[in-house]
VEXFIMAR-159777 format. One record per residue (C-alpha): residue in three letters; x, y, z. Coordinates in steps of 0.25 Angstrom, whole numbers, padded with zeros to 4 digits, always signed. Layout:
<pts>
ALAXYZ/...
</pts>
This chain:
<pts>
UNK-0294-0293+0180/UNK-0305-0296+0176/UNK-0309-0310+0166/UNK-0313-0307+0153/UNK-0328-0310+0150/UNK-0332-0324+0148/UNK-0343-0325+0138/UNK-0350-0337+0136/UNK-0364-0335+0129/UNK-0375-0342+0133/UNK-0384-0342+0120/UNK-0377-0351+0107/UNK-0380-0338+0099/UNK-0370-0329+0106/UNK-0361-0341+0106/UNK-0360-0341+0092/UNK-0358-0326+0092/UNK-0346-0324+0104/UNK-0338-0337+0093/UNK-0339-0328+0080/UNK-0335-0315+0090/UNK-0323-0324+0093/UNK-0320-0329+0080/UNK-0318-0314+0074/UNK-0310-0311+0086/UNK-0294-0309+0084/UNK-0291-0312+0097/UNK-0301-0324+0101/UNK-0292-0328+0114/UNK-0291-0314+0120/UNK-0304-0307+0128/UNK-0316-0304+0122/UNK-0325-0294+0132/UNK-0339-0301+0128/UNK-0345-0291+0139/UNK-0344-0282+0127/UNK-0354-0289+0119/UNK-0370-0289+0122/UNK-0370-0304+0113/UNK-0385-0304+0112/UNK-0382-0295+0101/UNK-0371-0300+0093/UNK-0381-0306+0083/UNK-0385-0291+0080/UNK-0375-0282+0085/UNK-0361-0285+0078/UNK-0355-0272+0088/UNK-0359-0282+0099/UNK-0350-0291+0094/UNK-0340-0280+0090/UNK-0338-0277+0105/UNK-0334-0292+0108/UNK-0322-0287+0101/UNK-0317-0275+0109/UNK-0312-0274+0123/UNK-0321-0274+0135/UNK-0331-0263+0138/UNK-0337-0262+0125/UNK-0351-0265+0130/UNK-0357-0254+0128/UNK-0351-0251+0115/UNK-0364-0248+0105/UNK-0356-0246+0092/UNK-0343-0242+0085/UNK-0346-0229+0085/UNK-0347-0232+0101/UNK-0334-0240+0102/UNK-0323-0236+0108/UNK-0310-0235+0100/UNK-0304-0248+0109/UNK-0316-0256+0105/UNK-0314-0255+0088/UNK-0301-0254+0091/UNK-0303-0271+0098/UNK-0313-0274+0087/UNK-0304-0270+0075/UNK-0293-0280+0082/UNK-0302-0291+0088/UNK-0311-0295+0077/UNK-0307-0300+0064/UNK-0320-0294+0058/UNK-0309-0282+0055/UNK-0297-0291+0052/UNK-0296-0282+0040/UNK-0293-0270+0048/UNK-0277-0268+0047/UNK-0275-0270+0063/UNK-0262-0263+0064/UNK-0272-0250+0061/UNK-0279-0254+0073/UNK-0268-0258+0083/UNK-0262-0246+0079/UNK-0274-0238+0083/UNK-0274-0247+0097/UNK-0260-0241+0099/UNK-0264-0227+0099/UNK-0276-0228+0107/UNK-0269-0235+0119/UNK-0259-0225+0119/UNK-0270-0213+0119/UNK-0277-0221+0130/UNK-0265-0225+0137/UNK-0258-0210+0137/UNK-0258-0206+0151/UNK-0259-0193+0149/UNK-0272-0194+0139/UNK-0263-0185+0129/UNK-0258-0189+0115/UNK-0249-0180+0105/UNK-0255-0175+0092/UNK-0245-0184+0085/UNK-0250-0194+0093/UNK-0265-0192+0090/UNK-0261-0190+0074/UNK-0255-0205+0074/UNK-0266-0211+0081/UNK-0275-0204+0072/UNK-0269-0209+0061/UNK-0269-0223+0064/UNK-0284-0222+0068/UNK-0285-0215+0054/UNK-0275-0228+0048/UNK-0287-0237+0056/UNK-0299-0230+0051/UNK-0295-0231+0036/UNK-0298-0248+0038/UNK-0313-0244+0037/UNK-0314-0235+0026/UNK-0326-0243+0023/UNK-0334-0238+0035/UNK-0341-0223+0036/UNK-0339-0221+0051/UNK-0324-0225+0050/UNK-0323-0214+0038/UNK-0330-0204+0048/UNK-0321-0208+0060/UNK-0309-0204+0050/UNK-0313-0191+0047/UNK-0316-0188+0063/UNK-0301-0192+0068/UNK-0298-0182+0055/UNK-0303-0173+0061/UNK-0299-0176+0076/UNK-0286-0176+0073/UNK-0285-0163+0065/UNK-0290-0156+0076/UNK-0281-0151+0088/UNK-0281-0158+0100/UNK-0270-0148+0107/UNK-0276-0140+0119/UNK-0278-0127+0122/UNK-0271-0122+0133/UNK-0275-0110+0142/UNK-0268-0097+0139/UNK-0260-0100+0127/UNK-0261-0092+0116/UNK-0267-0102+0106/UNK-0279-0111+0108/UNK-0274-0125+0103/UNK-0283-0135+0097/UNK-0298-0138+0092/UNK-0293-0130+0079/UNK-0295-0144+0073/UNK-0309-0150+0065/UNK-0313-0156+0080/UNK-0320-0146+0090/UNK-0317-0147+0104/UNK-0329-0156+0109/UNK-0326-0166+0099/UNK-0313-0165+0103/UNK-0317-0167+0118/UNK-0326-0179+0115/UNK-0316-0187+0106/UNK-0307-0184+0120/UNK-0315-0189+0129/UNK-0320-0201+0123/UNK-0305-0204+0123/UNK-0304-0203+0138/UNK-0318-0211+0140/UNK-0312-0222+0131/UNK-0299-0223+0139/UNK-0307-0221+0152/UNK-0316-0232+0149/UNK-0304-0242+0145/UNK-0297-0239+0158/UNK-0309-0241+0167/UNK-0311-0255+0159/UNK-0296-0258+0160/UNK-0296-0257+0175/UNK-0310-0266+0177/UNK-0304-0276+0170/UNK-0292-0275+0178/UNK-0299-0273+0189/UNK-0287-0266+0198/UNK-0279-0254+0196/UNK-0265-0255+0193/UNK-0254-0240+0197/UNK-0257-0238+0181/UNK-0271-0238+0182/UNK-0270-0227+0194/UNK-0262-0219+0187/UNK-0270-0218+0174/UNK-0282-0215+0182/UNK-0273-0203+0188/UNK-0270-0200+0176/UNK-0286-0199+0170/UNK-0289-0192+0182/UNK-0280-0181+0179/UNK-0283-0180+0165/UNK-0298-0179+0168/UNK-0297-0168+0177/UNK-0289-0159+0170/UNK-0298-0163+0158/UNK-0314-0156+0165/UNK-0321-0159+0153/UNK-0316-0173+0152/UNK-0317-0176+0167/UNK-0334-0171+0164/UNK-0336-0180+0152/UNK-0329-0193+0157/UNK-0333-0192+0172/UNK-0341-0203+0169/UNK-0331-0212+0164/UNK-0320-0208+0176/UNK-0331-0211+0185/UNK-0331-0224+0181/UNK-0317-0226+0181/UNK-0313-0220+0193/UNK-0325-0228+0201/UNK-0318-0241+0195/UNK-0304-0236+0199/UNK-0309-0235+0213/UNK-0315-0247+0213/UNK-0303-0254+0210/UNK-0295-0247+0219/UNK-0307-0250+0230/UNK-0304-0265+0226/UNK-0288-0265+0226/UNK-0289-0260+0239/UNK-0299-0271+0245/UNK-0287-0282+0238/UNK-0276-0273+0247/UNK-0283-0274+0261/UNK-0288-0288+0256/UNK-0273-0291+0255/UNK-0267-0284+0266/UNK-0278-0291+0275/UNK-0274-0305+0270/UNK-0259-0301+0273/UNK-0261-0298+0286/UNK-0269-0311+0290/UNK-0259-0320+0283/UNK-0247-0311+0292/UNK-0257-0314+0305/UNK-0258-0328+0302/UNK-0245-0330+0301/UNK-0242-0324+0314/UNK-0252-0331+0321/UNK-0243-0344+0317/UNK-0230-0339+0322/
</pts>
């Protein structure tokens, strides 16, 4: 696994800066990712410091509207700058999304989507004070009065889009989903830099998933690539340790004939 990033400024400015990051921080002991941050702009830039705040792969994070749900999600909890936030809102908007990006099948119920909505809803109503939040409401209204059941080829009825949501927005809102998980598995695996049976297995599973979804499969190509080019990297390297292994077993086994 690999160590977490060490930062240790060189100039007495950003000194001073990485000691106020760590004083709003709630969890001061535990692992900051610094190579989110670019400190040169912390004095002009508070996103920059924002990032040092949220788990690793942040970098090229511009803004909130840009930010992950994962990333707010880390800053809401790890900086005491939103200490006024009620935080069982937030863990309880943590609990929905690991189970939706942790579902092996990538499928939910609408009772499922309702109650997640509803806590993201509960979330939201802690910044009634900011526009964009008050915008960001009325979206998930709408996203989740719309009907996300599928049309299935020659039935009788055509379920779904009857809702305020057309069918590309729909499709977009779905596949920034899949890049987001995509994304945190790939970082997942580089930190662990091996591949356990679980991993396997959810790449199978993605694999399946994206090709019985076409349209998916054309707009995230870039971001499988990526995943599957680490995945047989990692494979490439666990079998280098086997043979390695192997190789030193049978050179112990030869040594120890040759003194009998």
């Amino acid at each position: 696994m690999k160590k977490p990033c060490r930062f240790q400024p060189a100039c007495s400015l950003c000194k001073e800066w990485k000691k106020e990051i760590l004083k709003h921080h709630t969890h001061r002991t535990g692992e900051v990712h610094w190579g989110n941050c670019r400190p040169w702009l912390w004095p002009s830039n508070s996103w920059e410091m924002a990032k040092a705040y949220m788990p690793r792969g942040k970098a090229d994070s511009c803004g909130p509207d840009k930010c992950d749900a994962s990333g707010l999600l880390n800053l809401f909890t790890f900086c005491d700058h939103f200490s006024n936030i009620d935080q069982k809102k937030v863990r309880e908007v943590i609990k929905c999304r690991n189970e939706l990006m942790h579902s092996s099948d990538m499928k939910v119920s609408s009772s499922w989507l309702k109650e997640f909505g509803d806590h993201v809803q509960n979330l939201l109503s802690e910044f009634q004070h900011v526009p964009e939040a008050q915008a960001a409401s009325t979206r998930i209204e709408k996203l989740l009065s719309s009907d996300w059941a599928v049309h299935v080829p020659g039935e009788d009825q055509l379920d779904g889009l009857e809702g305020e949501m057309s069918q590309s927005q729909m499709s977009e809102i779905e596949a920034e989903l899949i890049k987001e998980r995509l994304c945190e598995i790939r970082l997942r695996m580089e930190e662990q830099e091996t591949m356990s049976k679980e991993d396997l297995n959810r790449m199978q599973a993605i694999r399946d998933f994206m090709h019985s979804n076409h349209d998916l499969q054309r707009s995230l190509q870039a971001e499988m690539q990526k995943l599957e080019d680490l995945v047989q990297k990692l494979y490439s390297q666990q079998q280098s340790v086997k043979e390695t292994e192997v190789m030193n077993c049978e050179k112990k086994k030869m040594k120890a004939s040759a003194y009998v």
